[in-house]
C-alpha positions in Angstrom: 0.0 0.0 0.0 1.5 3.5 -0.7 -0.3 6.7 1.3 -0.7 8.7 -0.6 -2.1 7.6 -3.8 -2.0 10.6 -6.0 0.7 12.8 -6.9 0.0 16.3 -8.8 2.5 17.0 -11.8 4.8 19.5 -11.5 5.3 18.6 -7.8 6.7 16.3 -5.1 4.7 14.6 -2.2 6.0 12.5 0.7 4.6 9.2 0.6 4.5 5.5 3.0 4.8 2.4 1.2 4.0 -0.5 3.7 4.6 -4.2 3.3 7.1 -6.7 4.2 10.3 -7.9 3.0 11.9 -4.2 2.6 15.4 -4.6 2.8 17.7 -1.5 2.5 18.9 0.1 -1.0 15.7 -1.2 -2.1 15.3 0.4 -5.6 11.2 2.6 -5.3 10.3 2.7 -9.1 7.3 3.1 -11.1 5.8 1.9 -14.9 3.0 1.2 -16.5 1.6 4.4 -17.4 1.9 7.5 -19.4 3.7 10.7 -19.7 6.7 12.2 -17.1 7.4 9.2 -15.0 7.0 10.1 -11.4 10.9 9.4 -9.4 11.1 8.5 -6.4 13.5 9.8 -3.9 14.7 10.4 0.2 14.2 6.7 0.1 14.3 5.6 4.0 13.4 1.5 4.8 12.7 1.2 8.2 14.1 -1.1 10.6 11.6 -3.6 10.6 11.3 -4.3 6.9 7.2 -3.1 6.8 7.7 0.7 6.0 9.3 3.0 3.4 9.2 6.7 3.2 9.9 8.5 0.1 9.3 11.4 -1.7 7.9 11.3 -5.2 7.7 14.1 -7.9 6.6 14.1 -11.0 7.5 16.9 -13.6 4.5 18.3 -15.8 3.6 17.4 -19.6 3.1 14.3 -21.3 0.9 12.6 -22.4 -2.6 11.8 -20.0 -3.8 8.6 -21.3 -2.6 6.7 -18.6 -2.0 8.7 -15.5 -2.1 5.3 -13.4 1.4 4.0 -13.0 2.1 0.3 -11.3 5.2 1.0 -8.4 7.7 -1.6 -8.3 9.5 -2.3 -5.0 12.5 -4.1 -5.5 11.2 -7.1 -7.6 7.5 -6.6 -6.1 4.9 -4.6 -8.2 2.0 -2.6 -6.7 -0.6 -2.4 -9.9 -2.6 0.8 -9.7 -0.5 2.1 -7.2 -0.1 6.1 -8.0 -2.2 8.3 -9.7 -0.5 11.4 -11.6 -3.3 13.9 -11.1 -3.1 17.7 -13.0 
């Protein structure tokens, strides 16, 4: 799960990814949708494995035909995850 689920483009929001399994360096990417590709970065794995904070921006333009994007946590993928909102 990732709190929260929508970015605007053109800015960056702190978000909570929570699971299990989170190890540090874990990469925080995202694909599956369309136009500027949100980034993730601050990335921060707590000690327990179940938490990652991040911050994620997204520039503006692009294409809107897909605003949805799938995030990929190391080699787990949350479909639907983030919304890139305008």
């Amino acid at each position: 799960m990732i709190s929260p689920a929508s970015v605007r483009a053109g800015s960056s929001v702190p978000v909570t990814i929570t699971g299990s399994g989170f190890e540090s360096g874990m990469a925080v990417s995202f694909e599956n949708g369309s136009g500027k590709i949100p980034s993730a970065s601050n990335i921060v794995v707590a000690a327990d494995g179940q938490t990652i904070w991040a911050t994620i921006s997204v520039q503006t333009g692009g294409s809107q035909a897909d605003p949805v994007w799938d995030v990929r946590v190391g080699s787990a993928v949350l479909p639907n995850g983030v919304t890139v909102t305008r």
